[in-house]
Every structure is written in structure tokens, then in C-alpha cells.
N, C-alpha and C positions, 0 to 999 in steps of 0.2 A: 813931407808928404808928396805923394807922387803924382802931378795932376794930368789929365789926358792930353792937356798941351805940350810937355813936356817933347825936348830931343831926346831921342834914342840913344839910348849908353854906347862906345866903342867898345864891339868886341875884340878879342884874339882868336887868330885865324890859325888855325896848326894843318901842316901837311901830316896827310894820310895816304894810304895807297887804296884810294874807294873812289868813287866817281868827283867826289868835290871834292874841296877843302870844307871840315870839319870849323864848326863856327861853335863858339865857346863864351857865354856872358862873364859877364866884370865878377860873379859872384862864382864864378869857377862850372856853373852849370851847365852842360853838352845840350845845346841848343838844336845844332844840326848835325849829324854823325860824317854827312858826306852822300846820305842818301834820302835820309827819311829828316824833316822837322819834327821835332818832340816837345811840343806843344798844343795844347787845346785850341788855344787863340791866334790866330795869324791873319792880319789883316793885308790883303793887297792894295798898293799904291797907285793912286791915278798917273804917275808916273815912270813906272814898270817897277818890280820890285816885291819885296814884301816885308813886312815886321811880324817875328813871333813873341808874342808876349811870355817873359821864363816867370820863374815864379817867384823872383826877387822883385816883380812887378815891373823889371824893365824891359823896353821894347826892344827888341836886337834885330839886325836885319841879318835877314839869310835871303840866300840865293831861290830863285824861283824859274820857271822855266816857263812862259805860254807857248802852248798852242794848238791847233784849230784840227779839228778829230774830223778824218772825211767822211763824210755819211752816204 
């Protein structure tokens, strides 16, 4: 069982020719394409960062990007 404490699975990272690197969970699921996260759930890290939760219930981090919109 998979409890909220849990570390985040290692994903695989595959070159793509898109803006990022394409991030891919342990269960073979396209997490991050390079562009867009494909997930419902994605928690940002008080230490910069983020995890998107796939739907094998594991966390996987993908790449995230802050910043500050000038008004």
C-alpha cells in the first residue's frame, strides 16, 4: 500500500526534440511530454520543484518552472 509518506519512484528521463526532457513513471506512463504535465494532481515543493501524482499512485517529479508575472 502506498502511504502519503512515501519517496517518489525514479523515473526515466527520454530525449525528445520539445522544450524538455519527456519524464516517463516506473509503470511506463508519459508523465511529462516536454511540455505540458498530464496529471490531475501535482504538488509543488517548499523546496522548488514539483511532483505529479500518475495513476499507478506514484509521485514522480517533473520539471516546473516559477515565475513572477509583471503587473
Amino acid at each position: 500500500m502506498n502511504g502519503p509518506n512515501l519517496q517518489p519512484r525514479i523515473a526515466t528521463v527520454v530525449d525528445l526534440t520539445c522544450a524538455r526532457r519527456r519524464v516517463v513513471c516506473v509503470c511506463n506512463h508519459v508523465i511529462f511530454d516536454g511540455i505540458v504535465i498530464r496529471s490531475r494532481v501535482v504538488r509543488l515543493l517548499p523546496r522548488g520543484g514539483a511532483e505529479a501524482l500518475c495513476r499507478c499512485k506514484a509521485w514522480v517529479t517533473v520539471p516546473v518552472t516559477y515565475s513572477e508575472s509583471a503587473s
